[in-house]
Each structure stands twice: as C-alpha cells, then as structure tokens.
C-alpha positions as CSV (number, residue, x, y, z in Angstrom):
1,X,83.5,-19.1,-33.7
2,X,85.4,-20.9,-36.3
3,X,84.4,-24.6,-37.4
4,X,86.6,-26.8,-38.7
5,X,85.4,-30.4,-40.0
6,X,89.1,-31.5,-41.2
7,X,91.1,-31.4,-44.7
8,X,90.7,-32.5,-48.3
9,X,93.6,-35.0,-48.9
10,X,94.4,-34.7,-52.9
11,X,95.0,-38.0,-54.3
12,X,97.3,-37.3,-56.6
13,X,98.6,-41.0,-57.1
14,X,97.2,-44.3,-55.9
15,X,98.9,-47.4,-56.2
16,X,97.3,-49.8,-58.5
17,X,98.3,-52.9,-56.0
18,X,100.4,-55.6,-55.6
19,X,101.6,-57.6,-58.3
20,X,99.0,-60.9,-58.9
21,X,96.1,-58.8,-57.5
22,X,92.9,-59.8,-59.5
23,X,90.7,-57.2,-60.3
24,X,87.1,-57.4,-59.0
25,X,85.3,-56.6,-62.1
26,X,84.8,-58.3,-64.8
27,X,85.0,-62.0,-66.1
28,X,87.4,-64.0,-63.8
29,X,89.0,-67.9,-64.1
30,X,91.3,-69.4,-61.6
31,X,92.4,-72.8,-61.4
32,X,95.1,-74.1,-58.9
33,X,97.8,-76.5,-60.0
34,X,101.1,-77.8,-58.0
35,X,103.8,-75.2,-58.6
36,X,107.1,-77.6,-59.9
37,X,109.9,-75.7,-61.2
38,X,112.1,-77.1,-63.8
39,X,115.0,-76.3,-62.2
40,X,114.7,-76.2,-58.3
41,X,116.2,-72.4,-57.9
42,X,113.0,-70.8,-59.4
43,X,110.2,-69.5,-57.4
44,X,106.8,-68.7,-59.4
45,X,106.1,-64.8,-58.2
46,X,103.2,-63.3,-57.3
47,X,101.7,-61.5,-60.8
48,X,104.4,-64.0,-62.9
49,X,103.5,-64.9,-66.5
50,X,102.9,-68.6,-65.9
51,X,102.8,-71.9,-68.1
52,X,101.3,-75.3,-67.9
53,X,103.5,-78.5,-67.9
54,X,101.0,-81.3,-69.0
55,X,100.9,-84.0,-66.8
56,X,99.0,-87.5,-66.2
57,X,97.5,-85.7,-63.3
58,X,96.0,-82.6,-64.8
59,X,99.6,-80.4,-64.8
60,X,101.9,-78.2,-62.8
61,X,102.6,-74.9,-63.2
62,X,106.0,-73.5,-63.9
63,X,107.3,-69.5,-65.2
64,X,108.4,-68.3,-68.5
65,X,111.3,-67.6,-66.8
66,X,111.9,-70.8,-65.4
67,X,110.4,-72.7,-68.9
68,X,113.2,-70.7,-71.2
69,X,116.1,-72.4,-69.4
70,X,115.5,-75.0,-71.3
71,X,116.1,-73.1,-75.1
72,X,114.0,-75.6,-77.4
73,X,110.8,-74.5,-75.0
74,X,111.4,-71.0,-77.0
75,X,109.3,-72.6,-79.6
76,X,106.8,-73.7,-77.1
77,X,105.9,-70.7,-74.8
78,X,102.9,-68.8,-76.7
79,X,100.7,-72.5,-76.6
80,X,101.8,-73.0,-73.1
81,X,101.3,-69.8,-71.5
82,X,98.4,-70.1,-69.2
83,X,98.1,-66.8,-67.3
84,X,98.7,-64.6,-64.3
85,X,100.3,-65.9,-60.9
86,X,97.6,-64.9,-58.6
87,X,98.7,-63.0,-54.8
88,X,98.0,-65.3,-51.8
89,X,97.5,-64.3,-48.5
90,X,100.3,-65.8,-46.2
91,X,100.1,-66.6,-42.5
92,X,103.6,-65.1,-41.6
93,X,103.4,-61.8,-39.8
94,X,106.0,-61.0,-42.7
95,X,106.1,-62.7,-45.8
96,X,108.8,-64.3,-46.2
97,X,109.5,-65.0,-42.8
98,X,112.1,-62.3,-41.0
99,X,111.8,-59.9,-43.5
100,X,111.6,-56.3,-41.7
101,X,107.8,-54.8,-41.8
102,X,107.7,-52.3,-44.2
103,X,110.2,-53.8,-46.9
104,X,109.1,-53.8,-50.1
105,X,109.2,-57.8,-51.6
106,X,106.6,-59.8,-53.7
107,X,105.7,-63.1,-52.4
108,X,106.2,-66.5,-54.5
109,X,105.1,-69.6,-54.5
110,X,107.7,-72.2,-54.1
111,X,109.1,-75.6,-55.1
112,X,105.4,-78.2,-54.3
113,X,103.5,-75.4,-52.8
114,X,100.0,-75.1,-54.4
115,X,99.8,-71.8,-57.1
116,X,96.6,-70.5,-58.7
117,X,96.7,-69.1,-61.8
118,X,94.5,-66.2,-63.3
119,X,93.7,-67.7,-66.9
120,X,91.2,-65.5,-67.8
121,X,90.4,-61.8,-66.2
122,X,92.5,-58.8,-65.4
123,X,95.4,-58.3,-62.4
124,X,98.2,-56.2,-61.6
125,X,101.6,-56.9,-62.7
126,X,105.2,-55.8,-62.6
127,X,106.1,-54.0,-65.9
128,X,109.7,-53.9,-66.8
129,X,109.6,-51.4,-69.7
130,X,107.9,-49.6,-71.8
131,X,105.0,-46.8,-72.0
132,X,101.8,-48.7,-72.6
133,X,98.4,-47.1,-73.6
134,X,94.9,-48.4,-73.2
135,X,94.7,-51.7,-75.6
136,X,98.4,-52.3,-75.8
137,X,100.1,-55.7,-77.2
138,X,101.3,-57.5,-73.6
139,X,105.0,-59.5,-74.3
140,X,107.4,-61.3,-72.3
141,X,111.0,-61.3,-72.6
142,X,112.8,-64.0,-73.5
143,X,116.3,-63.2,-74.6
144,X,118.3,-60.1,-73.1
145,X,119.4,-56.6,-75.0
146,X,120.3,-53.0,-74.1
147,X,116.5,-52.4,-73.6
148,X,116.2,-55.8,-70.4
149,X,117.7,-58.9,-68.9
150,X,114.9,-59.4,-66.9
151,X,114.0,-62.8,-68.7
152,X,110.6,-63.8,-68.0
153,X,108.8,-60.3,-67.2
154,X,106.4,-58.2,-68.8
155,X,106.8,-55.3,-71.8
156,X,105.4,-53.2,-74.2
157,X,106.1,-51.4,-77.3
158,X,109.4,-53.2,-78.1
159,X,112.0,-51.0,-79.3
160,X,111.8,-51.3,-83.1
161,X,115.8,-51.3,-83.3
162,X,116.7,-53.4,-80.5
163,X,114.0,-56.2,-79.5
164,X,111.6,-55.9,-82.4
165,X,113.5,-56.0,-85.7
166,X,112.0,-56.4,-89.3
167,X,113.9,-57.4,-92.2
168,X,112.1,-56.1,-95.4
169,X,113.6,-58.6,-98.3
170,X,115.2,-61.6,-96.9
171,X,115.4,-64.8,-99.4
172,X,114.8,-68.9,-98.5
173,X,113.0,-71.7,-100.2
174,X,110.7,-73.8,-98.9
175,X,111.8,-76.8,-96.6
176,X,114.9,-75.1,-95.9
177,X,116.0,-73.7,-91.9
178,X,118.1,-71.0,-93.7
179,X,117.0,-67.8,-94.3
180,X,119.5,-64.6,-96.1
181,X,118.8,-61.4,-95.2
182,X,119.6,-58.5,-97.1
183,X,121.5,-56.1,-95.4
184,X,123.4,-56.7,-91.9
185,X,121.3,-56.9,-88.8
186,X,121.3,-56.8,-85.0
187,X,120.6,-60.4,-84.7
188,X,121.5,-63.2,-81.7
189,X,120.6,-66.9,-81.5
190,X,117.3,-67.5,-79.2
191,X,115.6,-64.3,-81.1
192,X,112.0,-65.6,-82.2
193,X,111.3,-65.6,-86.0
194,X,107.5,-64.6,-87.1
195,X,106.6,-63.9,-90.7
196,X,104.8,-65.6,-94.0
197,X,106.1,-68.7,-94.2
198,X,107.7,-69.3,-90.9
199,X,106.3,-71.8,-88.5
200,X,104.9,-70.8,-85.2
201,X,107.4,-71.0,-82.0
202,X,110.6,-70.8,-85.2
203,X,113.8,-69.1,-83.1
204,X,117.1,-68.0,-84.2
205,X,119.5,-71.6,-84.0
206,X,122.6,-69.6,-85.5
207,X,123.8,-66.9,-87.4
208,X,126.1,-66.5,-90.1
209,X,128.4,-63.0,-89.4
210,X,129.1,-62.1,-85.8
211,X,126.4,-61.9,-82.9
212,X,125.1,-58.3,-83.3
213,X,125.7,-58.4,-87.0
214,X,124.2,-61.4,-88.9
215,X,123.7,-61.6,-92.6
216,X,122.2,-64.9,-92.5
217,X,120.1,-67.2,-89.8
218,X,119.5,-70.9,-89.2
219,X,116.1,-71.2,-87.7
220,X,114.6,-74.2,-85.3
221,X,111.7,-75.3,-88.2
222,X,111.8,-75.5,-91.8
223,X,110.1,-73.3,-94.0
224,X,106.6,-74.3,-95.3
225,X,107.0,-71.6,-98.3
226,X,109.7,-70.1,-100.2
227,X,109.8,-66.1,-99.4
228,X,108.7,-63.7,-101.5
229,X,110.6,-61.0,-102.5
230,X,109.2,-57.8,-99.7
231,X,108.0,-60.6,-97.2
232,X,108.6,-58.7,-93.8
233,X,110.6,-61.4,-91.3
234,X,110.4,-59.9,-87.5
235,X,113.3,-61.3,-84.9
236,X,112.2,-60.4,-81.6
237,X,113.7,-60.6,-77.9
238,X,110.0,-61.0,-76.7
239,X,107.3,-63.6,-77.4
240,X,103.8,-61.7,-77.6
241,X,101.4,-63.2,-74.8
242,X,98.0,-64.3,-76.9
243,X,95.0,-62.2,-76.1
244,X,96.8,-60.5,-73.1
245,X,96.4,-56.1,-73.6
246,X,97.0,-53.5,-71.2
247,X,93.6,-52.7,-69.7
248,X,94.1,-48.9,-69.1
249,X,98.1,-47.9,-69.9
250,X,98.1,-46.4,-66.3
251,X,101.2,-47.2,-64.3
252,X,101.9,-46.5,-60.6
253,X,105.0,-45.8,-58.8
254,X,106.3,-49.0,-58.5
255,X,105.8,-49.7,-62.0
256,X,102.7,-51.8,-61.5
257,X,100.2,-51.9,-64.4
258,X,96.8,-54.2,-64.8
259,X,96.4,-56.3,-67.5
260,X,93.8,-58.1,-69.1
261,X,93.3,-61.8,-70.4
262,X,91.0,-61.9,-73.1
263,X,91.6,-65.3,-73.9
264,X,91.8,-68.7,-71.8
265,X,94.9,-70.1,-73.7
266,X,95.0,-73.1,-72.0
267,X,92.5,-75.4,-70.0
C-alpha cells in the first residue's frame, strides 16, 4: 500500500506585505496625529513618507508629496520628515468602499481622519526605483526626470547622471546665492544643492543657460563660504531621508521593500 501525507510547496517568493506594515521585531515608535493636507486633493497613503506641520495643538501630519507643492518647503523637508504612514485596518468589507475583492489598491488616510506615523522602527514600503542592498541610503523624490515623476515616493541609488549630479570645480564667494559651474550641466530649478559651504535645505531658484543645460545657478540661501577650487557641489532630484536605510535590499513582486528608521527625526 502506498502512503501519501501531501506535497512540499516550494516557496520560491513571499511577499514582504503591504505597504505601511510595521515589522514586529525590533525598536518601534508610533504616535498618531490628525492627517490635514495642504491642499485638499492629497490623501496620506498607507507606507507614505510623512512630515509634521507644527501646530499649537501638538501637529498634523501631511506627505512629502503633498508638502512640495508648496516649492520653498524644498528647503524644509529633511527637518520635517517624521516617518512611515502606518497600515490601518478598515471596517469596510473592501477598502475603499466598492472596490471589487481582489483589486490590488493601498489604503490612505484622508482629509481630518486620524494617521499614525512609524517614527522610529522598520515597515514595508513602495519602492519606485532602484536596486537596493542591505544598508542602502533611503531618498525621496522631489522633482521629476527620465529616471521618476512619482514625487513623493521612495528610491535608491540615484542615477549619477540624471538625479544625482556632482560638479567637481564650480566657483562663488561667500554671501552670494550664485554659484558658476564649470562645464554645462543637466540642471532644472527645484534640484536640491548639498556641498561645503552650502546651507542645509539650499535648492536650485534659477539657472543661467537653458533647463537641461545650465552653466550657472541661483540658489534659495546664501553662501556661508566662498568655494574652493575642487569643492564637489551635488544637485539632486531626491532629498536623502535622515537615518532611514534599507533593512535587507530584498524586494518582492509588487516592488515592496522594508525599511528601517534609525533615527526619531522629529518628536
């Protein structure tokens, strides 16, 4: 007689989750906040990158997404990122209501509706691009190029041509918002400005040359010290996220990775 007690399933790929999912190990801090929206069209989605908006009553939450319509906030979003939109359960039988079973969506918080925030620990989240390993720099887009338009979502390993682009010997003096670079380069206004010398939050006010081809900038903040000659001056489409890595550079099938947030940025 032959027995037989069943078959061994291979997992050959399990999801990691839904976007927002907090993982269960580990150091974890969650506060709740009102969700209010700068502009009334934006929902805060589940696994967002979210920042506080100070109030007399201890803040709302808003997205980066949301935050960057308004462009002078480009100077603002690495001291007010907060954390990770965490995944609540909802009491619809679908979520949101009428939605087919089965469809794939990610929930949101909407305009009033109370949101928790992960602001220290590791979740799941949607990544847009890139190829992440173990340890990886976490960013967040803020302008568009050929690489995203997805303004407001999570990448890594900027393209070093396209969203991540050093100039080697640019000139300025102290006190002064201009800086020359020297040779042409793939620049746009809203690009943020790091480097010696160039305040923290500095972004791209305009260009001298053609969009795509500047051979000059105006930046938002002066100088505090006159370049030296080799100083490397990054423009980037994406603001890096303080303290927040990629906690193991696997990602699923619906390009959902975890991350980790080392740091509490904000209270």
């Amino acid at each position: 007689m032959i027995v037989s007690f069943g078959q061994v399933i291979p997992v050959t790929g399990p999801n990691l989750g839904f976007p927002g999912n907090i993982s269960r190990f580990g150091d974890r801090v969650v506060k709740a906040r009102p969700f209010a929206p700068l502009t009334s069209t934006n929902n805060l989605n589940f696994g967002d990158p979210a920042v506080l908006i100070p109030t007399t009553t201890g803040g709302t939450w808003t997205s980066i997404a949301d935050f960057i319509g308004t462009v002078t906030n480009l100077a603002k979003v690495q001291a007010a990122f907060a954390g990770v939109a965490v995944r609540n359960v909802k009491t619809s039988l679908t979520y949101p209501a009428g939605v087919t079973p089965g469809t794939n969506q990610v929930g949101y918080f909407s305009n009033g509706q109370e949101a928790e925030v992960l602001e220290r620990g590791s979740a799941t989240v949607l990544l847009t691009a890139g190829a992440p390993s173990a340890g990886d720099q976490v960013y967040s887009r803020i302008l568009a190029s050929s690489i995203s338009s997805a303004l407001g979502d999570y990448e890594t390993n900027p393209s070093a041509t396209v969203d991540y682009i050093t100039s080697v010997a640019p000139s300025g003096t102290i006190n002064s918002t201009t800086i020359t670079l020297n040779t042409t380069l793939a620049l746009y206004p809203g690009m943020l400005v790091f480097g010696p010398g160039v305040p923290a939050g500095a972004y791209v006010v305009s260009l001298t040359g053609t969009n795509g081809a500047a051979t000059a900038v105006v930046i938002s903040s002066a100088l505090n010290q006159t370049l030296t000659a080799g100083s490397p001056i990054v423009f980037s489409n994406l603001v890096p996220l303080n303290g927040v890595t990629v906690t193991t550079g696997v990602v699923d099938a619906n390009n959902t990775v975890e991350i980790t947030l080392k740091l509490r940025n904000i209270a």
